[in-house]
C-alpha positions in Angstrom: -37.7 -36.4 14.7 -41.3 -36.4 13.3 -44.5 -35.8 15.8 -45.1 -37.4 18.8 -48.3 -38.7 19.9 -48.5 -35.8 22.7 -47.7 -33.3 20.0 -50.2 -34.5 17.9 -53.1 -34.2 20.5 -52.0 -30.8 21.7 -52.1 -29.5 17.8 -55.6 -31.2 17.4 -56.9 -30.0 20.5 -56.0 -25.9 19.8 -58.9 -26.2 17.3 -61.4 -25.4 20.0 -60.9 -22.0 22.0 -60.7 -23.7 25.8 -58.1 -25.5 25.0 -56.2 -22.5 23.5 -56.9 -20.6 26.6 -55.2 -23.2 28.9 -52.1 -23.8 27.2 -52.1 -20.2 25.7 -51.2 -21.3 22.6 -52.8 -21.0 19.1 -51.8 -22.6 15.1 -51.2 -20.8 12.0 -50.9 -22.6 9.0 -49.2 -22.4 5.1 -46.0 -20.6 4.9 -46.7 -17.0 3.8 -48.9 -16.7 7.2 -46.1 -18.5 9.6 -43.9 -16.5 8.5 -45.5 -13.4 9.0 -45.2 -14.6 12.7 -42.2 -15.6 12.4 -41.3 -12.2 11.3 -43.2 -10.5 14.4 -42.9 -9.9 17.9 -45.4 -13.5 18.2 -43.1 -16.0 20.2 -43.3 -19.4 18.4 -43.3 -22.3 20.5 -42.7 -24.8 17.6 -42.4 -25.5 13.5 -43.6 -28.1 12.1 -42.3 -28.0 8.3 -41.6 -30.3 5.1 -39.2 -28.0 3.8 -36.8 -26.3 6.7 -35.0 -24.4 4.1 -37.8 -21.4 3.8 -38.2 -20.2 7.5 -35.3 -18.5 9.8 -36.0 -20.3 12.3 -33.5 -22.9 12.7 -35.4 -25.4 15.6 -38.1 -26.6 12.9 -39.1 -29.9 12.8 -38.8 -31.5 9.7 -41.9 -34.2 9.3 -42.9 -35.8 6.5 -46.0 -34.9 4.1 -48.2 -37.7 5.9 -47.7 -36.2 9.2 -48.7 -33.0 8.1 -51.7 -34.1 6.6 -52.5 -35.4 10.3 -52.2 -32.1 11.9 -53.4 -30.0 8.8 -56.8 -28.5 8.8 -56.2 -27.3 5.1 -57.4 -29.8 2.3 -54.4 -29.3 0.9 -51.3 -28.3 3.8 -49.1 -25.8 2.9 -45.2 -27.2 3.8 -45.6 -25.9 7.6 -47.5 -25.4 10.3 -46.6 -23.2 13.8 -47.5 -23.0 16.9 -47.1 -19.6 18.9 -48.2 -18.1 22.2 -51.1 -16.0 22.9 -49.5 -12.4 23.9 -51.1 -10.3 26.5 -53.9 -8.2 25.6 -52.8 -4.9 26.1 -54.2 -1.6 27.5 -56.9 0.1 25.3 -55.6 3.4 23.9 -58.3 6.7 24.2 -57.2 8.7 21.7 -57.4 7.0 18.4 -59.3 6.2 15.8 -60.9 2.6 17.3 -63.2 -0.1 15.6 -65.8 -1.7 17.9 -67.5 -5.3 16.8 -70.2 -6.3 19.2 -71.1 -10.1 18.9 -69.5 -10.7 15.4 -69.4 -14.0 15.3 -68.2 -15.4 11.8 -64.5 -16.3 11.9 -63.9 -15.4 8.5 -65.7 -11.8 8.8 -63.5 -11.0 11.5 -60.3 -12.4 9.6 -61.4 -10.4 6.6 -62.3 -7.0 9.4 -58.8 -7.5 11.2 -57.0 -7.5 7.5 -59.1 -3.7 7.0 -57.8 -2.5 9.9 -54.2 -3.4 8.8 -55.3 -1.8 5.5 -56.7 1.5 6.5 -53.8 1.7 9.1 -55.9 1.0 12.1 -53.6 -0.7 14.5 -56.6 -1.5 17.9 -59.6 -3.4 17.4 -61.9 -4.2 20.6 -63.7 -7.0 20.5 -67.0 -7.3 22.7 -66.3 -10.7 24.8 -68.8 -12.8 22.9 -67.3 -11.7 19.3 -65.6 -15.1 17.9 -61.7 -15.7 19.3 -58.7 -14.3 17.0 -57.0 -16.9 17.3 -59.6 -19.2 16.2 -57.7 -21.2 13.2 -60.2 -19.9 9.8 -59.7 -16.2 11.7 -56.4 -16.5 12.2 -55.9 -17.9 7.9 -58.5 -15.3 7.3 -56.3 -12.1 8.0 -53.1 -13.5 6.0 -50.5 -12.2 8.6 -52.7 -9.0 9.4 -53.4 -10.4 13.3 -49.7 -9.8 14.0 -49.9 -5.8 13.4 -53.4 -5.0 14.7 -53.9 -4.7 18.6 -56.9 -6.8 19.9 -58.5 -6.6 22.8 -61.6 -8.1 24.3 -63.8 -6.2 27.2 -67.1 -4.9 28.2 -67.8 -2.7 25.2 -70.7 -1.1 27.1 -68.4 0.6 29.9 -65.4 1.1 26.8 -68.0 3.4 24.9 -69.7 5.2 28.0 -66.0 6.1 29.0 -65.0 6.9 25.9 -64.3 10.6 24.9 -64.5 10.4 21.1 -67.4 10.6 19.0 -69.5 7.5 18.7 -70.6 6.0 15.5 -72.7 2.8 14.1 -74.3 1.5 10.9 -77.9 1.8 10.5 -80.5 1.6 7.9 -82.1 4.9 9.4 -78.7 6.9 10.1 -77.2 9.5 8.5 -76.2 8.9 4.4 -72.2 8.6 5.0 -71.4 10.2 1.6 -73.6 13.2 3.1 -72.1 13.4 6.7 -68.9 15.3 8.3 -66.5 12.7 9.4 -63.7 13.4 12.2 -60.4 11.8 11.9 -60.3 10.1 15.6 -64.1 8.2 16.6 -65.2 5.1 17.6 -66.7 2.9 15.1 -69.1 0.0 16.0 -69.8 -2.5 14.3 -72.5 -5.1 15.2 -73.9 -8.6 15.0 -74.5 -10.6 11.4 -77.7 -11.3 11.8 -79.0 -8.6 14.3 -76.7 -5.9 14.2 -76.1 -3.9 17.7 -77.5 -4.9 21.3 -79.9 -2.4 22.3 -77.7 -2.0 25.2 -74.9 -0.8 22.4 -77.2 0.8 21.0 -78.2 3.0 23.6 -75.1 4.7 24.5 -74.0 5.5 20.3 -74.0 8.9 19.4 -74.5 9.0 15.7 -76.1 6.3 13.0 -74.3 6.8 9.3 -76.5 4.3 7.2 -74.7 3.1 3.1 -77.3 4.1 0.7 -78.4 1.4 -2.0 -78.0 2.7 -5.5 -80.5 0.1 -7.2 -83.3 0.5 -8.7 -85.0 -2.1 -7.0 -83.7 -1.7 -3.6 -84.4 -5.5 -2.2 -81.3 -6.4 -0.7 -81.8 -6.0 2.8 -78.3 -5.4 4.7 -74.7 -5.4 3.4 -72.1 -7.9 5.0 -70.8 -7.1 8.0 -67.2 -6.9 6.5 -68.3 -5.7 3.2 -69.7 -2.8 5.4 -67.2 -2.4 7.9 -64.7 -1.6 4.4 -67.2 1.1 3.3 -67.5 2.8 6.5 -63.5 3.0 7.1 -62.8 4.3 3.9 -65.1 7.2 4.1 -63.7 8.1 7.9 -59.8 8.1 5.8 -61.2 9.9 3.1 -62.8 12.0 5.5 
């Protein structure tokens, strides 16, 4: 059957997050990840695939190598490539243990952040509305499958944490030494910004600061990775 020209501009053109929004659609890539989808409640809208034989999923549409180098954003495509439907956010749960990002804006530190979460067994992650889109194509590589058992939403972060009843928490170079602190098993961790951390306006309504202490000698590194951090932080809370 092969692609058509129609198919080939609406692939192209779910690179860049408007265009995702109005056809509610988004691409994974490389055949562990599609079928990790393909294995989830995601509903796929279509399969684009070299080799038919290793998805169940019997409407795929066998192209050839050169056409999926035209819709590939890999440098080198992986037999497949789907396309699937943006589910409905849904409702934020109160009473479990919740990670926050405010403005994170790196595709591959939330990729890597979303694949925690499914690591440490935390199933929602809210999103402030600036933090980059999951479905953004290096997020949605990033998390290897992870997107498809971790709830995301996107809201007003401010009004989430003011109406939250669960301790708040955030990273800090001043706050509290997290190997020191008493941890509870359900609280709201934020996480901020790359280069700035958390708005003030975040800031403002957090509860307590746990800060990583450096172990150097030197002590001239200035900040850990968001991602790197956000790892520490959730593995003290389950050890916790």
């Amino acid at each position: 059957m092969g692609l058509s020209k129609n198919t080939l501009k609406l692939i192209t053109s779910l690179s860049q997050k408007k265009y995702r929004q109005k056809h509610n659609l988004f691409v994974a890539e490389g055949v562990k990840v599609v079928n990790e989808f393909l294995n989830s409640s995601f509903r796929v809208k279509e399969l684009y695939t070299t080799d038919a034989s290793l998805f169940n999923y019997e409407e795929s549409i066998e192209i050839s190598e050169a056409e999926l180098k035209k819709i590939s954003k890999l440098k080198s495509p992986n037999k497949v490539i789907g396309v699937f439907e943006i589910p409905k956010e849904k409702e934020i749960s109160s009473d479990k243990f919740t990670l926050v990002l405010d403005e994170v804006n790196d595709p591959g530190n939330l990729g890597t952040i979303i694949r925690l979460c499914d690591w440490f067994g935390i199933t929602q992650l809210v999103c402030s509305k600036n933090t980059v889109d999951c479905f953004n194509f290096k997020v949605v590589q990033a998390t290897m499958g992870s997107l498809t058992r971790v709830q995301i939403v996107y809201t007003d972060i401010i009004s989430f944490l003011s109406e939250t009843s669960l301790p708040t928490f955030t990273a800090d170079m001043d706050g509290d030494n997290v190997y020191k602190s008493q941890l509870p098993d359900k609280a709201v961790l934020v996480m901020g910004n790359e280069a700035n951390g958390i708005s003030k306006e975040v800031n403002d309504v957090i509860q307590q600061k746990l800060t990583i202490p450096r172990f150097g000698d030197i002590q001239k590194t200035e900040s850990l990775n968001v991602a790197t951090a956000t790892a520490i932080l959730l593995s003290e809370f389950k050890r916790a």
